[in-house]
Backbone atoms as SQL, in Angstrom:
CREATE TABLE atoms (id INTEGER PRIMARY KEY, chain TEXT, resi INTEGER, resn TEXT, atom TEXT, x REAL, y REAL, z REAL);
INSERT INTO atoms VALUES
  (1, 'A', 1, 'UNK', 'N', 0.830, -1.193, 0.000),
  (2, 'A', 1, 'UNK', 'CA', 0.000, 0.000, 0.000),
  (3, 'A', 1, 'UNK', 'C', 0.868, 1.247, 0.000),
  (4, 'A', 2, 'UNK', 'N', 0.550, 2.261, -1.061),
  (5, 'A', 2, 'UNK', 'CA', 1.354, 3.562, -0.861),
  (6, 'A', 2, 'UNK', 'C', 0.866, 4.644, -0.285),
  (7, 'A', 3, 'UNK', 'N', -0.879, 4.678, 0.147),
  (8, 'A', 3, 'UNK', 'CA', -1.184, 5.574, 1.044),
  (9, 'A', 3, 'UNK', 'C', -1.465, 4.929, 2.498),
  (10, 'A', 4, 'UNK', 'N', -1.115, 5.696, 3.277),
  (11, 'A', 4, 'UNK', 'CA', -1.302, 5.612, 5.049),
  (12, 'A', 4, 'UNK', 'C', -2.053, 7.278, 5.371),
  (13, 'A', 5, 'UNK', 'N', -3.151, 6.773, 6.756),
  (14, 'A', 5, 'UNK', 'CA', -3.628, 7.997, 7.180),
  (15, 'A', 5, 'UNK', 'C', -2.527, 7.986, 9.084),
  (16, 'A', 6, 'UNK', 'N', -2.223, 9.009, 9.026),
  (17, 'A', 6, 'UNK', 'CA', -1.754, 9.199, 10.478),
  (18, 'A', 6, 'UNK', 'C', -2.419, 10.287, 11.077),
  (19, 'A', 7, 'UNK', 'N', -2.653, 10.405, 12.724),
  (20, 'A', 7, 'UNK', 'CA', -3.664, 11.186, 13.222),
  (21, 'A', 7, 'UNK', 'C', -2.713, 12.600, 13.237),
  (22, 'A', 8, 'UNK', 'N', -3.199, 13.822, 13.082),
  (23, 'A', 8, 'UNK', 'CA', -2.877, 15.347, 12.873),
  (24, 'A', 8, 'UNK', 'C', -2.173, 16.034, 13.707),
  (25, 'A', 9, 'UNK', 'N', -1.174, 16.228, 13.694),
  (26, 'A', 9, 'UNK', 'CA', -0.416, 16.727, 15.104),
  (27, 'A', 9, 'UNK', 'C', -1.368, 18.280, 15.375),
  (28, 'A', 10, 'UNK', 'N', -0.706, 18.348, 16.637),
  (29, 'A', 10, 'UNK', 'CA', -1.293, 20.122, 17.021),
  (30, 'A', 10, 'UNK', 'C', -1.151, 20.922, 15.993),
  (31, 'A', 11, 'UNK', 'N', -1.676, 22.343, 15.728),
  (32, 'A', 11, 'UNK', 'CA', -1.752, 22.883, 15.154),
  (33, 'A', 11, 'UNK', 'C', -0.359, 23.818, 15.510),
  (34, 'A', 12, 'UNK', 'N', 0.559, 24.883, 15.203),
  (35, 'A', 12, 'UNK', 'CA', 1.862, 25.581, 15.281),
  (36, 'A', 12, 'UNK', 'C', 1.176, 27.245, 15.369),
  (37, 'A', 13, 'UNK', 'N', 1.347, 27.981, 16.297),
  (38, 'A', 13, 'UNK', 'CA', 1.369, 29.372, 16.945),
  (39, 'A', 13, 'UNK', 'C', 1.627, 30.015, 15.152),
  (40, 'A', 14, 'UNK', 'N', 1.104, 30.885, 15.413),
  (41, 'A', 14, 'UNK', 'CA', 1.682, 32.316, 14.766),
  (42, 'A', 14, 'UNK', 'C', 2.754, 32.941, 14.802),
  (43, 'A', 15, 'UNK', 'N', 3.076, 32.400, 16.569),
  (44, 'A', 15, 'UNK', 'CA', 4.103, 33.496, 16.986),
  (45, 'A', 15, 'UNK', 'C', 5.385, 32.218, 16.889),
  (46, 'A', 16, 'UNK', 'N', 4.796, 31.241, 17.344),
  (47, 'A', 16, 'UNK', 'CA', 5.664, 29.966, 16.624),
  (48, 'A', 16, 'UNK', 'C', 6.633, 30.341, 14.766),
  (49, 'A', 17, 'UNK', 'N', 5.766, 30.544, 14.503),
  (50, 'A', 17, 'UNK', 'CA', 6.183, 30.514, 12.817),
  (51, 'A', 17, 'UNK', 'C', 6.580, 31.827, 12.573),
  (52, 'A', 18, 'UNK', 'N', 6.622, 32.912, 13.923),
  (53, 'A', 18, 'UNK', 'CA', 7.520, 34.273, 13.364),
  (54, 'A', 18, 'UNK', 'C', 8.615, 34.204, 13.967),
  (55, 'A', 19, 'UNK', 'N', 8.683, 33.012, 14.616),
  (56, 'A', 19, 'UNK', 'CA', 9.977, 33.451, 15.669),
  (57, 'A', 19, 'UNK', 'C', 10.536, 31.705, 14.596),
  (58, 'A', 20, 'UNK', 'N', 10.369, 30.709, 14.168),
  (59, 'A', 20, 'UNK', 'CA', 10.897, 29.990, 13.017),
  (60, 'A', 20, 'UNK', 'C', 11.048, 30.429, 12.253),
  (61, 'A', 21, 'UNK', 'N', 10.913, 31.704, 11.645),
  (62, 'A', 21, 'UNK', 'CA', 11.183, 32.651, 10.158),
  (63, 'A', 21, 'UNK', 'C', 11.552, 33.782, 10.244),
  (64, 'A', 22, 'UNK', 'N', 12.039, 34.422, 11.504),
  (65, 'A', 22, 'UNK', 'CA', 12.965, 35.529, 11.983),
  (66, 'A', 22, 'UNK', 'C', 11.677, 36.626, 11.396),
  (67, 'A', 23, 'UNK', 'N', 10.428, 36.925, 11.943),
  (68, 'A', 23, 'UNK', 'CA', 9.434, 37.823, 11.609),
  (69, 'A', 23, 'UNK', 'C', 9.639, 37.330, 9.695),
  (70, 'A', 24, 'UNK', 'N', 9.089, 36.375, 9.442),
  (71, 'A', 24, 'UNK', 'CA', 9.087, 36.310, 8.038),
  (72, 'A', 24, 'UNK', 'C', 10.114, 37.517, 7.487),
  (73, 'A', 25, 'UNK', 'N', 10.871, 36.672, 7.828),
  (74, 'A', 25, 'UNK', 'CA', 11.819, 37.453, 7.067),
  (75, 'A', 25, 'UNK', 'C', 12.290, 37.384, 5.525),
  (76, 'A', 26, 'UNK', 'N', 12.623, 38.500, 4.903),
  (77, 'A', 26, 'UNK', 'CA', 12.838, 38.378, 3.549),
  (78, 'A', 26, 'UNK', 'C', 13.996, 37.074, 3.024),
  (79, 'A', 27, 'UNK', 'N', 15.340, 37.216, 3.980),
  (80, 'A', 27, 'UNK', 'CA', 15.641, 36.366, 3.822),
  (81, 'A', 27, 'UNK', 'C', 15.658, 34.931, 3.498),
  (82, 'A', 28, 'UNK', 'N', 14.115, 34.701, 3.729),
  (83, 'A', 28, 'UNK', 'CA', 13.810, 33.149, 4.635),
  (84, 'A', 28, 'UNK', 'C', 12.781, 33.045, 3.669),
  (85, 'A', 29, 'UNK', 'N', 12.616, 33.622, 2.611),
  (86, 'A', 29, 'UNK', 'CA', 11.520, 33.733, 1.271),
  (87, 'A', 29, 'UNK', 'C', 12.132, 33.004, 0.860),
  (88, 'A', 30, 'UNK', 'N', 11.235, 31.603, 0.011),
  (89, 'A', 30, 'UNK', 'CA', 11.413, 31.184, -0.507),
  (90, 'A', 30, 'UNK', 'C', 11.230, 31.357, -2.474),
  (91, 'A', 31, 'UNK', 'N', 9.883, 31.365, -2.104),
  (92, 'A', 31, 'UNK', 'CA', 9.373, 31.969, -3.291),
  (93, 'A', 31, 'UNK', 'C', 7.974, 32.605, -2.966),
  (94, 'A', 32, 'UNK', 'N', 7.148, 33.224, -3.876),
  (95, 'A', 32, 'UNK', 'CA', 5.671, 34.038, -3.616),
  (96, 'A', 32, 'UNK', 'C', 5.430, 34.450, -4.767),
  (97, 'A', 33, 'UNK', 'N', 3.908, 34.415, -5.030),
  (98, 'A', 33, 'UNK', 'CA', 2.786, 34.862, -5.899),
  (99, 'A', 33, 'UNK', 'C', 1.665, 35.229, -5.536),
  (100, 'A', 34, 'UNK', 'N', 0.401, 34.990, -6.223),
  (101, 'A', 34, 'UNK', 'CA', -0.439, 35.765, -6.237),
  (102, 'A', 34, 'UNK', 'C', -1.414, 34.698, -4.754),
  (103, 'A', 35, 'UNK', 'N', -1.132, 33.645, -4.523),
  (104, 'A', 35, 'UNK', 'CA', -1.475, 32.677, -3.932),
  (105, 'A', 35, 'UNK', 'C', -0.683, 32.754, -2.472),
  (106, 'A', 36, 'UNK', 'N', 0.420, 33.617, -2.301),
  (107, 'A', 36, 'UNK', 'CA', 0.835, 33.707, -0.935),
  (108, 'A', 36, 'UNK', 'C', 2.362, 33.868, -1.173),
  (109, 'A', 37, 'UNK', 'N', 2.681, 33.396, 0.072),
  (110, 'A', 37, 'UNK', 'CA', 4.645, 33.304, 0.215),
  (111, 'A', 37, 'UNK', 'C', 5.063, 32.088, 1.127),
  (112, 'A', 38, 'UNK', 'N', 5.987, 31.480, 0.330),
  (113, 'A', 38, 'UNK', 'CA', 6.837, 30.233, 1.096),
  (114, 'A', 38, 'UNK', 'C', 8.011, 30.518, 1.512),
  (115, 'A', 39, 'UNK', 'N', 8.128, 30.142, 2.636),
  (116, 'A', 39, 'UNK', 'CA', 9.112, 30.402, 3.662),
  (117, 'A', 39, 'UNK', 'C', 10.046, 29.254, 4.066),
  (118, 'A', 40, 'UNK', 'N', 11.426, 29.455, 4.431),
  (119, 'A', 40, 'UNK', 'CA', 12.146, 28.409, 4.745),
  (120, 'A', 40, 'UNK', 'C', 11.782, 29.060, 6.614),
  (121, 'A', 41, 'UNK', 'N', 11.993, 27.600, 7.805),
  (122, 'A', 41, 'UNK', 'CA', 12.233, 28.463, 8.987),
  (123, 'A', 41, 'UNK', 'C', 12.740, 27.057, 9.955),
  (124, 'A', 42, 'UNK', 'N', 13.018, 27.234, 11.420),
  (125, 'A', 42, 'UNK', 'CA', 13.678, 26.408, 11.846),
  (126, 'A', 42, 'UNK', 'C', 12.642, 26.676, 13.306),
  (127, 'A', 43, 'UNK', 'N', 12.002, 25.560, 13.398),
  (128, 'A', 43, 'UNK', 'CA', 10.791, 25.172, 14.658),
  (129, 'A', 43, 'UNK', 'C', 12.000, 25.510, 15.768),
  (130, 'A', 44, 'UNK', 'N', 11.156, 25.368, 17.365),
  (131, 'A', 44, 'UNK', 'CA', 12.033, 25.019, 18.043),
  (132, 'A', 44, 'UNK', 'C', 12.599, 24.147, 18.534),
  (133, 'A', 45, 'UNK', 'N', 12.168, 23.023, 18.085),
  (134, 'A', 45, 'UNK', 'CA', 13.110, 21.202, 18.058),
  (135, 'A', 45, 'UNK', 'C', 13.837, 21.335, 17.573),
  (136, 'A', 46, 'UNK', 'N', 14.137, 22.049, 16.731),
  (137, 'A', 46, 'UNK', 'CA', 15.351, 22.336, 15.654),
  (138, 'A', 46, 'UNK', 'C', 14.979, 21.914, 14.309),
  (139, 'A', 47, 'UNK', 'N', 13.898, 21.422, 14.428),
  (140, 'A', 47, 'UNK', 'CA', 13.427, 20.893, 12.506),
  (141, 'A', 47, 'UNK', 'C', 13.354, 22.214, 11.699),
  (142, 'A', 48, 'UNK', 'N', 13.951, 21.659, 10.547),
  (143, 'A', 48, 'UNK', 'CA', 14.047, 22.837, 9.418),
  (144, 'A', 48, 'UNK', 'C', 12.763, 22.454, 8.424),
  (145, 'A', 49, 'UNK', 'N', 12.243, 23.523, 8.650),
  (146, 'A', 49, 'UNK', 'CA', 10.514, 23.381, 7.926),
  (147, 'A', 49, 'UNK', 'C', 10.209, 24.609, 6.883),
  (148, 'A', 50, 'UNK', 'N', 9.230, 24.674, 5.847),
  (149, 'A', 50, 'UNK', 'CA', 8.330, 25.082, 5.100),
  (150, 'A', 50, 'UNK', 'C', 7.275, 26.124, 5.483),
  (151, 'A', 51, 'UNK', 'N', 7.129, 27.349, 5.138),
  (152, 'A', 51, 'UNK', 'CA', 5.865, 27.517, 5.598),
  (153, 'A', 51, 'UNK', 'C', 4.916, 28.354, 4.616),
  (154, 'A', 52, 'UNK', 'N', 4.063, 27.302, 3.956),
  (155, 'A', 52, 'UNK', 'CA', 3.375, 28.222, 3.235),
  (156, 'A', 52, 'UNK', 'C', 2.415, 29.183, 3.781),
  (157, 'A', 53, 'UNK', 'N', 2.567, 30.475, 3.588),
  (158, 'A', 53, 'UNK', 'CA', 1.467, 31.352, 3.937),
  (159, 'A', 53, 'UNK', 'C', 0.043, 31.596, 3.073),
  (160, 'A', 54, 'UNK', 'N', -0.674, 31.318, 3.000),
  (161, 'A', 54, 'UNK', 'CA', -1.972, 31.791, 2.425),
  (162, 'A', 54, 'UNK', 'C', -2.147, 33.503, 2.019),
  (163, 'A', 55, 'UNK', 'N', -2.517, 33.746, 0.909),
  (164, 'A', 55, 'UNK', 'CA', -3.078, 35.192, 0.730),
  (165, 'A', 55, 'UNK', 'C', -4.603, 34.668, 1.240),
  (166, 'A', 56, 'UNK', 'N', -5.095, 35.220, 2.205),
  (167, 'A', 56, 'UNK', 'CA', -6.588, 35.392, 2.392),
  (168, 'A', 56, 'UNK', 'C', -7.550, 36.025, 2.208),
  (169, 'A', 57, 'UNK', 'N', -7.181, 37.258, 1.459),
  (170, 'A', 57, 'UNK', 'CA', -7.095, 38.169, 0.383),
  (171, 'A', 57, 'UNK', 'C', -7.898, 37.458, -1.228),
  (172, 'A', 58, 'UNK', 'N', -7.382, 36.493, -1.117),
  (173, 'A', 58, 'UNK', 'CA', -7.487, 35.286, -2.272),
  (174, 'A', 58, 'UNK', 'C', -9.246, 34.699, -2.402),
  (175, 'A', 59, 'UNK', 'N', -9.761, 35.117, -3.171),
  (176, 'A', 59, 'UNK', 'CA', -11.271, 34.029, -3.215),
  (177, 'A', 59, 'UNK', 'C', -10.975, 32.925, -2.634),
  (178, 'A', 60, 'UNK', 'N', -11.916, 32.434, -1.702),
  (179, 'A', 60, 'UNK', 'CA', -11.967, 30.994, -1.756),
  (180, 'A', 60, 'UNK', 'C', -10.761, 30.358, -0.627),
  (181, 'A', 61, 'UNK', 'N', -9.855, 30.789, -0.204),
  (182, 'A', 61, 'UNK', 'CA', -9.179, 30.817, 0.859),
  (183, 'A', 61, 'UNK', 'C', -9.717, 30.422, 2.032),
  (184, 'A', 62, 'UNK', 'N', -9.847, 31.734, 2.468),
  (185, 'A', 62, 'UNK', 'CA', -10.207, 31.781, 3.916),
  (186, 'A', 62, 'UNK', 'C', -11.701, 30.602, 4.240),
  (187, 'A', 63, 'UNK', 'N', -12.219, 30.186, 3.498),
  (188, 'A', 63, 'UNK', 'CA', -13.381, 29.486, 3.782),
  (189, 'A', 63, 'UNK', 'C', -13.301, 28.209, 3.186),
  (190, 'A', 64, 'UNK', 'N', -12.218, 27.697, 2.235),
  (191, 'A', 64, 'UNK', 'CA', -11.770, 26.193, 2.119),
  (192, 'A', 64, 'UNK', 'C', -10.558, 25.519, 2.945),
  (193, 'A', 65, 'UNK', 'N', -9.755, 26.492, 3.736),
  (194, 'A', 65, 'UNK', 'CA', -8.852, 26.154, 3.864),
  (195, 'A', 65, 'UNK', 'C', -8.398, 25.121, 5.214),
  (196, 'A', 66, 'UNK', 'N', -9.440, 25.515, 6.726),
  (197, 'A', 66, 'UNK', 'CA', -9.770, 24.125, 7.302),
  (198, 'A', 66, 'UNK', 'C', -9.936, 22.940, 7.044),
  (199, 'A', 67, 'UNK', 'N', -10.912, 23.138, 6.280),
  (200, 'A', 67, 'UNK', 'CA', -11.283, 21.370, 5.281),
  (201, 'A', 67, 'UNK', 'C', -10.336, 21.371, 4.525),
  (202, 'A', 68, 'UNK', 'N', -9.223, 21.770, 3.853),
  (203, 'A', 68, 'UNK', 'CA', -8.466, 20.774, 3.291),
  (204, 'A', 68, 'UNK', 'C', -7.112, 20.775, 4.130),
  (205, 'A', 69, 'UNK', 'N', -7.165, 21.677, 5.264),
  (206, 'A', 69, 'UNK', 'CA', -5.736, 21.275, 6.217),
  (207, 'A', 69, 'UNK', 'C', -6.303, 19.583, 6.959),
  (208, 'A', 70, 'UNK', 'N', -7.349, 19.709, 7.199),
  (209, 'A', 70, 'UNK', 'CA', -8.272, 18.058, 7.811),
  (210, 'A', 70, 'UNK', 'C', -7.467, 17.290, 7.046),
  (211, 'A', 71, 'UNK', 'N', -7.749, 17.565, 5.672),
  (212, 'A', 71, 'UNK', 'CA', -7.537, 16.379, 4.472),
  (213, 'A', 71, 'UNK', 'C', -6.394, 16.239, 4.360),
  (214, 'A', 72, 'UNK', 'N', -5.406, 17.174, 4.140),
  (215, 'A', 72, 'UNK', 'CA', -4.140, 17.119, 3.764),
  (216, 'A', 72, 'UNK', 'C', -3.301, 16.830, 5.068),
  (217, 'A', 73, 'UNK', 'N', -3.648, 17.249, 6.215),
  (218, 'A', 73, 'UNK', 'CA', -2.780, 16.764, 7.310),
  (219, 'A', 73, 'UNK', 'C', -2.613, 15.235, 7.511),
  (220, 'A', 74, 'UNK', 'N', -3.518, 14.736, 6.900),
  (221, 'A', 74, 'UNK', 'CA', -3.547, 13.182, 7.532),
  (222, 'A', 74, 'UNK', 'C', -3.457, 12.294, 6.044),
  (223, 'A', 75, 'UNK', 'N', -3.377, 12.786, 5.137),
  (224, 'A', 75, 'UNK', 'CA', -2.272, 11.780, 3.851),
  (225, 'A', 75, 'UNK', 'C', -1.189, 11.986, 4.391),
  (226, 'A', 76, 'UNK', 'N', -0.659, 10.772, 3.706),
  (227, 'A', 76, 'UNK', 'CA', 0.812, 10.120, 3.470),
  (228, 'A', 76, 'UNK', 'C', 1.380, 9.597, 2.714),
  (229, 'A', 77, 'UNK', 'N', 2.504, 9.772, 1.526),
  (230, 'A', 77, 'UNK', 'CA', 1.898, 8.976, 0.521),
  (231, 'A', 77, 'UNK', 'C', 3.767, 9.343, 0.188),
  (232, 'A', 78, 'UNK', 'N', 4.546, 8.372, -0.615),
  (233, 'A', 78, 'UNK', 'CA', 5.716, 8.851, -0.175),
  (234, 'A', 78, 'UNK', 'C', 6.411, 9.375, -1.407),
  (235, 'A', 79, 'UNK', 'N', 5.442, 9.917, -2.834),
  (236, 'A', 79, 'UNK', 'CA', 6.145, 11.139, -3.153),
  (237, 'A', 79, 'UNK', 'C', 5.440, 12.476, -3.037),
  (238, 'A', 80, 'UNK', 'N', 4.849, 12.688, -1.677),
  (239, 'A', 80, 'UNK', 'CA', 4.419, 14.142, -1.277),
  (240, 'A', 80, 'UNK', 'C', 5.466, 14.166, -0.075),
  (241, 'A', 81, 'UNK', 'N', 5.462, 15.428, -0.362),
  (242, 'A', 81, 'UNK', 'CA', 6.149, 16.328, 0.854),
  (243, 'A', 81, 'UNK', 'C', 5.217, 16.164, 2.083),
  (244, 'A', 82, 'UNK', 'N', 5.748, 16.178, 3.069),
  (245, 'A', 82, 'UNK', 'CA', 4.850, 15.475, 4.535),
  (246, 'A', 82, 'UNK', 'C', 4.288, 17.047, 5.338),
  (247, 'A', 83, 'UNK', 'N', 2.880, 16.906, 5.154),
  (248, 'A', 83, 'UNK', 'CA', 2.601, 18.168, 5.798),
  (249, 'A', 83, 'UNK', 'C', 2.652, 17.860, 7.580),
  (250, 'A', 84, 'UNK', 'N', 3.648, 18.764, 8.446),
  (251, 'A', 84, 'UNK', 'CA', 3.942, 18.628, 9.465),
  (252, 'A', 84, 'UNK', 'C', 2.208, 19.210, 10.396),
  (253, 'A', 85, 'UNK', 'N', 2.117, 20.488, 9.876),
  (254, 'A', 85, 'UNK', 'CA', 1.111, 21.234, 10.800),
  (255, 'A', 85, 'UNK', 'C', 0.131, 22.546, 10.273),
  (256, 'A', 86, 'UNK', 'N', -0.656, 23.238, 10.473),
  (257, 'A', 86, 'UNK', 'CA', -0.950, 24.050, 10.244),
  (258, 'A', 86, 'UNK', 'C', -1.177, 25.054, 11.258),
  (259, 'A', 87, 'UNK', 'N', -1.380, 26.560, 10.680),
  (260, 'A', 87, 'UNK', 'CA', -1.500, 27.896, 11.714),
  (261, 'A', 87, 'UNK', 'C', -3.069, 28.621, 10.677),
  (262, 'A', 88, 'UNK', 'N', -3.932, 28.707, 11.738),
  (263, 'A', 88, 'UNK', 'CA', -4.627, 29.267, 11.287),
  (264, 'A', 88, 'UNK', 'C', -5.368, 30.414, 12.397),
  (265, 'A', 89, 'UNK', 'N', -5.848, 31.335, 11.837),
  (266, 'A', 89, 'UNK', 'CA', -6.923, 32.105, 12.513),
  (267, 'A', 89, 'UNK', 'C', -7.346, 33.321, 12.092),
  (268, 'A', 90, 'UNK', 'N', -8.123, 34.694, 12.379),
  (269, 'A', 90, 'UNK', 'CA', -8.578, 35.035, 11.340),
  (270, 'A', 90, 'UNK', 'C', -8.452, 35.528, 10.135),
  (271, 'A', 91, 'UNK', 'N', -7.018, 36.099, 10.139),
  (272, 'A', 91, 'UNK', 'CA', -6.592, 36.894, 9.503),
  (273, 'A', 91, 'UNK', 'C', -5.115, 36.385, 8.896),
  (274, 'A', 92, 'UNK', 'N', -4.893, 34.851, 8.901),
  (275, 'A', 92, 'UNK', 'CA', -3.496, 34.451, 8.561),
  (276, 'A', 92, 'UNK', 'C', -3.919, 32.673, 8.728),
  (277, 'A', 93, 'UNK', 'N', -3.274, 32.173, 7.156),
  (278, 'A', 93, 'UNK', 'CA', -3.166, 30.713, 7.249),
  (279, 'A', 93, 'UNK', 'C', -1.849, 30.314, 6.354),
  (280, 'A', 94, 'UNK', 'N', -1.769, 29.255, 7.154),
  (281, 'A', 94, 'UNK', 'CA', -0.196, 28.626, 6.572),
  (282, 'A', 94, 'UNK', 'C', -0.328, 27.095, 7.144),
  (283, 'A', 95, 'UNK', 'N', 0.548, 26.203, 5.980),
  (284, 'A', 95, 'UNK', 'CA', 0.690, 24.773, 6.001),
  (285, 'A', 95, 'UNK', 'C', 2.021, 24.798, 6.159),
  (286, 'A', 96, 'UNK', 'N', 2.470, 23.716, 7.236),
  (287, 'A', 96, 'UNK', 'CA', 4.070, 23.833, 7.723),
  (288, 'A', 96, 'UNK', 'C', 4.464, 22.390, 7.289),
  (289, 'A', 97, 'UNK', 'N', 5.501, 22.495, 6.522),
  (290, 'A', 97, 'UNK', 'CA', 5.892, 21.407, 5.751),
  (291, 'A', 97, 'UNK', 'C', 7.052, 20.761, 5.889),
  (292, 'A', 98, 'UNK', 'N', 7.237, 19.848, 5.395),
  (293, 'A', 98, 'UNK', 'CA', 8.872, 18.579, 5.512),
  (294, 'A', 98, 'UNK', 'C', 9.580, 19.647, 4.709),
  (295, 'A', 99, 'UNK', 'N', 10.924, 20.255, 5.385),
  (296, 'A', 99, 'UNK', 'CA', 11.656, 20.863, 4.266),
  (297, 'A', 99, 'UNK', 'C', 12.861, 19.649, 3.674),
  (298, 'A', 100, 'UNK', 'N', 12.629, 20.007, 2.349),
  (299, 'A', 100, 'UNK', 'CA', 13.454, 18.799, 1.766),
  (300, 'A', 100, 'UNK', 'C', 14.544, 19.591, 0.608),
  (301, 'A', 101, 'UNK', 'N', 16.091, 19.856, 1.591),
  (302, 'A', 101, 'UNK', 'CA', 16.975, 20.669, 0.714),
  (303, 'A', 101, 'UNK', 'C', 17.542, 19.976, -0.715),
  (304, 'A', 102, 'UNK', 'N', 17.437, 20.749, -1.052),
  (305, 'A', 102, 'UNK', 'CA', 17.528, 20.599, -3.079),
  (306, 'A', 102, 'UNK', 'C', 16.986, 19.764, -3.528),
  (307, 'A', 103, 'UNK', 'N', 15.373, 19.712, -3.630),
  (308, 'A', 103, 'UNK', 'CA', 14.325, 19.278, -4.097),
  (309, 'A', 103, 'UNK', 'C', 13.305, 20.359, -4.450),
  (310, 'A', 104, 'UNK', 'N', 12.614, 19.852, -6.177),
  (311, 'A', 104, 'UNK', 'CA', 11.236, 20.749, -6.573),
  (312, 'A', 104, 'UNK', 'C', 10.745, 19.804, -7.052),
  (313, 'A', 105, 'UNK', 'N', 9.631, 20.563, -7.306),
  (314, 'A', 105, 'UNK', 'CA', 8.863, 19.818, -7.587),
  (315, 'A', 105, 'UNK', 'C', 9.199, 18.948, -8.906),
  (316, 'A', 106, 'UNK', 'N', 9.814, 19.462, -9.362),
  (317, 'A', 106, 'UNK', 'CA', 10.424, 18.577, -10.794),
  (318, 'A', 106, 'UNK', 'C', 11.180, 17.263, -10.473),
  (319, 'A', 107, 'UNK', 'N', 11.446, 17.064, -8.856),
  (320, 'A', 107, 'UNK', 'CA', 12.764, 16.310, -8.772),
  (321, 'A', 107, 'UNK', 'C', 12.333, 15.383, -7.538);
């Protein structure tokens, strides 16, 4: 079998993911569009993680984006990137991800 469901870890602070991305820092940009900004950042376990930010700004965002952190937190499947956690609340959402150095999606 290549998919597994595992149960959803806690959800990750705000202030968690500004103090893992040095206040989103420019530095720590990964890339960004019209869909948000990805961030490189370092939890405080020391895991080096992902963090996509959401534009909520964006149609359709702010009101799909629970139901598919549900969905997407708990696949597993082993050529996706492993979603660790999510940050949500009213005004800011982000999926915190397996960072996997020198890998795209092409690769």
């Amino acid at each position: 079998k290549q998919w597994s469901l595992e149960v959803a870890p806690q959800r990750i602070s705000y202030c968690e993911l500004q103090r893992a991305t040095h206040g989103f820092d420019v530095n720590n940009l990964l890339c960004s569009g019209s869909f948000g900004s990805i961030y490189k950042g370092t939890v405080a376990d020391g895991m080096t993680v992902v963090v996509k930010v959401f534009n909520v700004q964006m149609e359709g965002t702010f009101q799909t984006f629970d139901r598919k952190c549900e969905i997407f937190l708990n696949l597993r499947h082993r050529n996706l990137t492993k979603i660790i956690s999510n940050c949500s609340n009213l005004d800011f959402k982000a999926l915190i991800l397996e960072y996997m150095p020198n890998k795209s999606l092409n690769n």
